[in-house]
TIRO-2110 file (N, C-alpha, C; in Angstrom, 1 decimal):
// TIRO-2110
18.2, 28.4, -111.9, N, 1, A
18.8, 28.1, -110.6, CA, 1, A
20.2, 27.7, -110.7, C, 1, A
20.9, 28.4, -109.7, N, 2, A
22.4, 27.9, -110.0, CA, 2, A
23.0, 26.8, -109.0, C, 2, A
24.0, 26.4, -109.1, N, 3, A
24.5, 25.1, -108.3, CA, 3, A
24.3, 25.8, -106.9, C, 3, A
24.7, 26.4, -106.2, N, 4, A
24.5, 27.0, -105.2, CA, 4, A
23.5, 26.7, -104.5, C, 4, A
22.6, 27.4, -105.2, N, 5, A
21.0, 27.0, -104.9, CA, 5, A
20.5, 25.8, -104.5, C, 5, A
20.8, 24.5, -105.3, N, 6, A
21.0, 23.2, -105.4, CA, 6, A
21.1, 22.1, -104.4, C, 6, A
22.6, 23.3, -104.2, N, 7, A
23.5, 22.8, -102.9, CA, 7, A
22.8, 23.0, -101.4, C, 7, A
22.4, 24.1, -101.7, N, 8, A
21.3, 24.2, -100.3, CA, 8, A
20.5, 23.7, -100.0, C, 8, A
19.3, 23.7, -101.1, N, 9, A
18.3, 23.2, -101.2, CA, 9, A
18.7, 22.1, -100.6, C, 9, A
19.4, 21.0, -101.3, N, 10, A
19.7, 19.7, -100.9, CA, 10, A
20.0, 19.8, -99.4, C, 10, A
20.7, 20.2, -99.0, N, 11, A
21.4, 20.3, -97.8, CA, 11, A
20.4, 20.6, -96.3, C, 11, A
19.3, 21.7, -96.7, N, 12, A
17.8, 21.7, -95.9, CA, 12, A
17.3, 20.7, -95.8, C, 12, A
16.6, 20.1, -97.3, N, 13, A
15.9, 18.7, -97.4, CA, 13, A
16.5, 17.3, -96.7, C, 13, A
17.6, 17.3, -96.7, N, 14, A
17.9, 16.4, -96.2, CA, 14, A
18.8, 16.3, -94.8, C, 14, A
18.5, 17.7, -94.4, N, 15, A
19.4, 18.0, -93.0, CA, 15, A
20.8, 17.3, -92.7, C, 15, A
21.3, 17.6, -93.7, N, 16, A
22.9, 17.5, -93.4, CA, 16, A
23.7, 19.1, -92.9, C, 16, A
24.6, 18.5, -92.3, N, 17, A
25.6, 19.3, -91.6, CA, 17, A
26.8, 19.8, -92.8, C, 17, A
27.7, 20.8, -92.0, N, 18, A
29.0, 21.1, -93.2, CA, 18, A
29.8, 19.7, -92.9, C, 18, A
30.1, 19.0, -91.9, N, 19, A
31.1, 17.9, -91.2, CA, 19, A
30.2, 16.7, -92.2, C, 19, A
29.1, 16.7, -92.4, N, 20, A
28.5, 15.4, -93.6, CA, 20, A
28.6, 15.8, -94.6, C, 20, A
28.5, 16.6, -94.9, N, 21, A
28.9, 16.8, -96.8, CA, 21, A
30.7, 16.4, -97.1, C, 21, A
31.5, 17.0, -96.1, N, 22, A
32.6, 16.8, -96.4, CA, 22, A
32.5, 15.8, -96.5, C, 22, A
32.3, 14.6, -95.4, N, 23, A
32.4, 13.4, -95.4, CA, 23, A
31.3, 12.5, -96.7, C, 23, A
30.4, 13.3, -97.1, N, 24, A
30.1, 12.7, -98.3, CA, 24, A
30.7, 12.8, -99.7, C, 24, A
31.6, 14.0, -99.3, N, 25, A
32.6, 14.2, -100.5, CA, 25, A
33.4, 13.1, -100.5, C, 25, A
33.7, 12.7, -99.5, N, 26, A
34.9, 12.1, -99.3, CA, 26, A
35.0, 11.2, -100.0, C, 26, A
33.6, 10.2, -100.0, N, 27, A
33.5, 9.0, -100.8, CA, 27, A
33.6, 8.7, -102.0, C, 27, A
34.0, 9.7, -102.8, N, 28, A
34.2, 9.7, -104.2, CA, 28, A
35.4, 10.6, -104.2, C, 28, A
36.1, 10.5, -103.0, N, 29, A
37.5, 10.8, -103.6, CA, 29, A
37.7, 12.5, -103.6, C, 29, A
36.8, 13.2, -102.9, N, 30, A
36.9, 14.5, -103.4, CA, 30, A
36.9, 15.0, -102.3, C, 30, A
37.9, 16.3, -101.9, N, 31, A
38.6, 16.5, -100.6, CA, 31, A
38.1, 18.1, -100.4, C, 31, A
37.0, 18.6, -99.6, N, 32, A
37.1, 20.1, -99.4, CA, 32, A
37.1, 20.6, -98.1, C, 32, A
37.3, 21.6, -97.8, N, 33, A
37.1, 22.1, -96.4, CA, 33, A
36.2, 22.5, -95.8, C, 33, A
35.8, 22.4, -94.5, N, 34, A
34.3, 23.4, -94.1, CA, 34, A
34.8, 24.8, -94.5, C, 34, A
35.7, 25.5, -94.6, N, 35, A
35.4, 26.7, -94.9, CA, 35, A
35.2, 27.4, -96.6, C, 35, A
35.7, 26.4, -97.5, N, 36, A
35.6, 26.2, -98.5, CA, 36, A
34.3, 26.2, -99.2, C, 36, A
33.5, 25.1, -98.3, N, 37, A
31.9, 24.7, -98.6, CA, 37, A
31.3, 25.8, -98.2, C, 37, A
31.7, 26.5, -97.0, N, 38, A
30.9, 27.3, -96.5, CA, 38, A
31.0, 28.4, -97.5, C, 38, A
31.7, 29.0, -98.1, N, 39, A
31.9, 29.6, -98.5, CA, 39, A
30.8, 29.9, -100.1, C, 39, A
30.1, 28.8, -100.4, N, 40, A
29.0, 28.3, -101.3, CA, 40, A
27.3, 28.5, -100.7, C, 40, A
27.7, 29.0, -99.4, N, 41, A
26.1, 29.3, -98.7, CA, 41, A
26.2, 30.2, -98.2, C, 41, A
26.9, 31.3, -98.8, N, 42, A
26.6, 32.4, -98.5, CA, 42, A
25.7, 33.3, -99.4, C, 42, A
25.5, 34.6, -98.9, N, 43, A
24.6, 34.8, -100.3, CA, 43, A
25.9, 36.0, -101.5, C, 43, A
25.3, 36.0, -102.6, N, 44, A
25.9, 36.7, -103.5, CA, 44, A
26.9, 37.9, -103.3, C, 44, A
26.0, 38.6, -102.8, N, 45, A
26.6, 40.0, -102.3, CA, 45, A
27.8, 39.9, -101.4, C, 45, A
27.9, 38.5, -100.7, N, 46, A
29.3, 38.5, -99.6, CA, 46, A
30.5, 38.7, -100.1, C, 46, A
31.7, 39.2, -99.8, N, 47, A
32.9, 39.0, -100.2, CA, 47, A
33.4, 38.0, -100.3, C, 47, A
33.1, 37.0, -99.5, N, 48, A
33.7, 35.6, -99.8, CA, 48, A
33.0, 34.6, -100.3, C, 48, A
32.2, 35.1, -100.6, N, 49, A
31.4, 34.0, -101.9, CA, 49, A
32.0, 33.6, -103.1, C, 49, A
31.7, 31.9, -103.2, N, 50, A
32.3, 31.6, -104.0, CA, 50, A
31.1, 30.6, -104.7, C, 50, A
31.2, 30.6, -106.6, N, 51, A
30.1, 30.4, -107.1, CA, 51, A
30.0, 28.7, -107.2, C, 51, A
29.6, 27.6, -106.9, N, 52, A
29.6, 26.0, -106.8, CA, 52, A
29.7, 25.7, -108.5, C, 52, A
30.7, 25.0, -108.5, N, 53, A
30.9, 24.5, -110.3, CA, 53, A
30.6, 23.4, -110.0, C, 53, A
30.6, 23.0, -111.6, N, 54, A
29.6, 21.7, -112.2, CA, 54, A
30.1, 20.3, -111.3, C, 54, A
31.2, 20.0, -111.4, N, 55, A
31.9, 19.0, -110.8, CA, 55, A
32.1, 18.8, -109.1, C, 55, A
31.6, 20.3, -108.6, N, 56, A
31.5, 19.8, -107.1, CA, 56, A
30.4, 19.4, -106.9, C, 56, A
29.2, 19.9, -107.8, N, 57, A
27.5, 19.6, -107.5, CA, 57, A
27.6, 18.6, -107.8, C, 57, A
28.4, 17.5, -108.7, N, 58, A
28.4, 16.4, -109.8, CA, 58, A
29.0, 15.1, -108.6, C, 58, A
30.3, 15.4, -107.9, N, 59, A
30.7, 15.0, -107.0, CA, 59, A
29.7, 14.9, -105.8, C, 59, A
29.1, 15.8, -105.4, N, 60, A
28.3, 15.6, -103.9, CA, 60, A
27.1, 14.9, -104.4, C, 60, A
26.5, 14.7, -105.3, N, 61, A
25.2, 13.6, -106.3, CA, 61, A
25.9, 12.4, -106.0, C, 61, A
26.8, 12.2, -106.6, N, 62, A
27.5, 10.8, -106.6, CA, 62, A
28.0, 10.5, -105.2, C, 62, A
28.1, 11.3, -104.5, N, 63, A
28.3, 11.0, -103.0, CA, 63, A
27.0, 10.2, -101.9, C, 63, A
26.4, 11.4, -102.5, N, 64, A
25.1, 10.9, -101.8, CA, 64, A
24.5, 9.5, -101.9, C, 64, A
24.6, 9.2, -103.7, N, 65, A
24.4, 8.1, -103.9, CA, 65, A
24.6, 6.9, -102.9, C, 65, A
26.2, 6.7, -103.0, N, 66, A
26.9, 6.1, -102.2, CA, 66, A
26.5, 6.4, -101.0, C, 66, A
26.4, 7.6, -100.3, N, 67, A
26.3, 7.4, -98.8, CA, 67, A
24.6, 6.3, -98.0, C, 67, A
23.8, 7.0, -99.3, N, 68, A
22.4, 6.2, -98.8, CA, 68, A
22.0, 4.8, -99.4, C, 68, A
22.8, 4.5, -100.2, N, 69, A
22.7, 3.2, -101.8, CA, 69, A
23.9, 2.6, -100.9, C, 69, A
24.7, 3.0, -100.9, N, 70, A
26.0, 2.0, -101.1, CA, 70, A
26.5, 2.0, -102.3, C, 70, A
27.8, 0.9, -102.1, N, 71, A
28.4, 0.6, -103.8, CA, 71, A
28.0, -0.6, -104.1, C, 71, A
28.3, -0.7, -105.3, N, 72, A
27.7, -2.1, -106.0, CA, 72, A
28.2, -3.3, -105.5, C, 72, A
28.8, -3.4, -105.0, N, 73, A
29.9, -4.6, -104.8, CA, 73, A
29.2, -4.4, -102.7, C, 73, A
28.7, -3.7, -102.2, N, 74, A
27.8, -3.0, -100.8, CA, 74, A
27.2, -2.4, -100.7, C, 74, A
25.7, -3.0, -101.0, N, 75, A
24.4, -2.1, -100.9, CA, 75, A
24.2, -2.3, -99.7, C, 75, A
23.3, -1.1, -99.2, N, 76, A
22.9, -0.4, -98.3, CA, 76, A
21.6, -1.2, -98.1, C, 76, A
20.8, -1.1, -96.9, N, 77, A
19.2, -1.7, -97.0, CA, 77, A
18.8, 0.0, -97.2, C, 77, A
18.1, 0.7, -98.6, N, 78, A
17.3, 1.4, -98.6, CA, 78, A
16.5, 1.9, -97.8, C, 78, A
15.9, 1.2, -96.8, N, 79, A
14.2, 1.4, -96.5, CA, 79, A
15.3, 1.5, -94.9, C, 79, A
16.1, 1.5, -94.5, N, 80, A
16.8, 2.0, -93.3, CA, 80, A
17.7, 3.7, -93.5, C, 80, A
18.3, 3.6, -94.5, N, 81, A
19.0, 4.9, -94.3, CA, 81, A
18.5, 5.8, -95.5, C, 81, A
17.5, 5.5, -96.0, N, 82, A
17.0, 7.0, -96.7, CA, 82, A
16.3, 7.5, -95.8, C, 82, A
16.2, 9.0, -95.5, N, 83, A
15.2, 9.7, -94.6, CA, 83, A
14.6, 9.6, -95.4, C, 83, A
13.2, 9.7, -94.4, N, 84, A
11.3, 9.8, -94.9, CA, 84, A
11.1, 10.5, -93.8, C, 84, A
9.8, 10.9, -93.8, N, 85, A
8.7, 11.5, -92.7, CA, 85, A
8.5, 10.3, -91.2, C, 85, A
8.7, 11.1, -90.6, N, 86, A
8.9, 10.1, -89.0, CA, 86, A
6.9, 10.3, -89.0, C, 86, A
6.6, 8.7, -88.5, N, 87, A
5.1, 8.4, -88.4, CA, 87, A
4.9, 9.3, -86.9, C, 87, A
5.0, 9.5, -86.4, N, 88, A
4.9, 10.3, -85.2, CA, 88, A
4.8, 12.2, -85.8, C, 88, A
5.3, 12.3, -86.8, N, 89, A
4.4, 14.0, -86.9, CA, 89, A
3.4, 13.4, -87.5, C, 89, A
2.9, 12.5, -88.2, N, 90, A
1.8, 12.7, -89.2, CA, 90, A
0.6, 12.5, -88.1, C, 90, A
0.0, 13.5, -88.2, N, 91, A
-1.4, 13.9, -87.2, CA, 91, A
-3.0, 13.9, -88.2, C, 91, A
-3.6, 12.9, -88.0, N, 92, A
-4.6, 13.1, -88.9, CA, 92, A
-5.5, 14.6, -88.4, C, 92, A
-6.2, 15.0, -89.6, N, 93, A
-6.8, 16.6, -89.2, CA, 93, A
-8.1, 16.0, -88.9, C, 93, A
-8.7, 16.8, -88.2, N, 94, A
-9.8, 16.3, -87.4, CA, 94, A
-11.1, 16.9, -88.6, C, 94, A
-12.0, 15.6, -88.6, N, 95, A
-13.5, 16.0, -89.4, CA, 95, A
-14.4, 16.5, -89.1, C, 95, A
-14.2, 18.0, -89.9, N, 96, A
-15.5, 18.7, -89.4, CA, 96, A
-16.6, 17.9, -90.0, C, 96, A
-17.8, 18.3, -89.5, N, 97, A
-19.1, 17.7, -89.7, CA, 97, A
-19.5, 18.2, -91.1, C, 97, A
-20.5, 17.6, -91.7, N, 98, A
-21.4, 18.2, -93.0, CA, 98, A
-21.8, 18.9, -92.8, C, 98, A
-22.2, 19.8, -93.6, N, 99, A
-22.7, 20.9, -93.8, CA, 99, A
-24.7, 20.5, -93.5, C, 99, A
-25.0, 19.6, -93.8, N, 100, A
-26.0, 19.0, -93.7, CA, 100, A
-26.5, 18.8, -92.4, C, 100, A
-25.6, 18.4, -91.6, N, 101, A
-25.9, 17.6, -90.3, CA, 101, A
-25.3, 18.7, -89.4, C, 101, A
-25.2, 19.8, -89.5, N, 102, A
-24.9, 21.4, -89.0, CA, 102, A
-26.6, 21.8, -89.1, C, 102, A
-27.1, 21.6, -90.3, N, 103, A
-28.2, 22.4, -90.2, CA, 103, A
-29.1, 21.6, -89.9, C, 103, A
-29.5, 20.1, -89.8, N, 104, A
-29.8, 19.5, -89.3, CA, 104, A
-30.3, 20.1, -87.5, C, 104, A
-29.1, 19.9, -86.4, N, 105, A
-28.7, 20.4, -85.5, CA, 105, A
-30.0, 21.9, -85.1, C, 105, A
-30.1, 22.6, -86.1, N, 106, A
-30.4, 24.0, -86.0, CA, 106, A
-31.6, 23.5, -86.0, C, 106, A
-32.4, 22.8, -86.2, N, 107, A
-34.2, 22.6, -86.1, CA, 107, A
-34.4, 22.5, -85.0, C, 107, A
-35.5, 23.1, -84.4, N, 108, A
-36.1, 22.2, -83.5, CA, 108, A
-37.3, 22.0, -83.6, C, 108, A
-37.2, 20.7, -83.2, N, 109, A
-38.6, 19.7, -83.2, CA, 109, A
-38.9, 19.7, -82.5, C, 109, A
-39.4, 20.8, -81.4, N, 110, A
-40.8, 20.7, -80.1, CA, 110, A
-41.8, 21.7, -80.9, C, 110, A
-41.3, 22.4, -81.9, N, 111, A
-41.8, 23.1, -82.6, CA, 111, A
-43.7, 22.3, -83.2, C, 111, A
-44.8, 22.2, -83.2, N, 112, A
-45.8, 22.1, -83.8, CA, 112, A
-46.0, 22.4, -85.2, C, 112, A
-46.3, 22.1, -86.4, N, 113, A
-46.2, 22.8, -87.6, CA, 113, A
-47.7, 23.5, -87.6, C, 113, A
-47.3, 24.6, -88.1, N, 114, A
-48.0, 26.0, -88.2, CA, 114, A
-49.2, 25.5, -89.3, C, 114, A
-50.3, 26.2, -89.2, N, 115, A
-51.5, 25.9, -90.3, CA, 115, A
-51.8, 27.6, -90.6, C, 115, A
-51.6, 27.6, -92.1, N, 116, A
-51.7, 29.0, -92.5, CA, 116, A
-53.4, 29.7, -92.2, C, 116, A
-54.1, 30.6, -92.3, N, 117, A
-55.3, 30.5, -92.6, CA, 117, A
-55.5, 31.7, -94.1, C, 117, A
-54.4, 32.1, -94.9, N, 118, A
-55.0, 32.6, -96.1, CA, 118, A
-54.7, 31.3, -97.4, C, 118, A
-54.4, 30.2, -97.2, N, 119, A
-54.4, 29.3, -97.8, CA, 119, A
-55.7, 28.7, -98.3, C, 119, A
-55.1, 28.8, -100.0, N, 120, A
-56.5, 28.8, -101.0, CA, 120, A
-56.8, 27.0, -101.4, C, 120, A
-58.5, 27.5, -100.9, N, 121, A
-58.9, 26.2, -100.9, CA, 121, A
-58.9, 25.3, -102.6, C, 121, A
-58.5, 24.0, -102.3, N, 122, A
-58.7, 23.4, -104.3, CA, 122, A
-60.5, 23.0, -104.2, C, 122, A
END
């Protein structure tokens, strides 16, 4: 997987925009343009593709850090600005029944029990 890849992946997972990355670049001092970045999410085959080196993926890590941590000297509260899963999609799935208590269901008991008559006497 190459930096590219990376860069995206990250960028889906964590739903950031081109206007946030810049701005997460920024925080470590490192200055690019939206058309520059963009230029990293395209795919291979484009003409204007350009391949992501070690130090811009190395740069946007250390950014992120900072943008969701903070700096040492200004930590962040954690448990507010990392994204998680919003409690509102999590839908519990509904319990189907046992397999047991399905077949259960299928008897019926107005039924009489049957008396054979070739049944051998002891």
């Amino acid at each position: 997987m190459i930096n590219n890849d990376v860069l995206k992946k990250l960028r889906v997972a964590l739903k950031l925009r081109d206007d946030e990355i810049v701005d997460i670049l920024k925080l470590v001092d490192f200055k690019i343009t939206k058309s520059e970045l963009g230029a990293f999410f395209r795919k291979e085959d484009h003409p204007n593709y350009v391949e992501c080196g070690d130090q811009i993926l190395r740069n946007f890590l250390n950014g992120l850090v900072i943008h969701y941590r903070g700096t040492r000297e200004n930590p962040k509260d954690t448990k507010t600005t990392l994204p998680g899963p919003k409690k509102e999609s999590i839908v519990p799935k509904p319990q189907k029944p046992r397999f047991i208590d399905q077949q259960k269901k299928k008897i019926d008991h107005d039924i009489s029990p049957v008396k054979y008559k070739n049944k051998k006497k002891s």
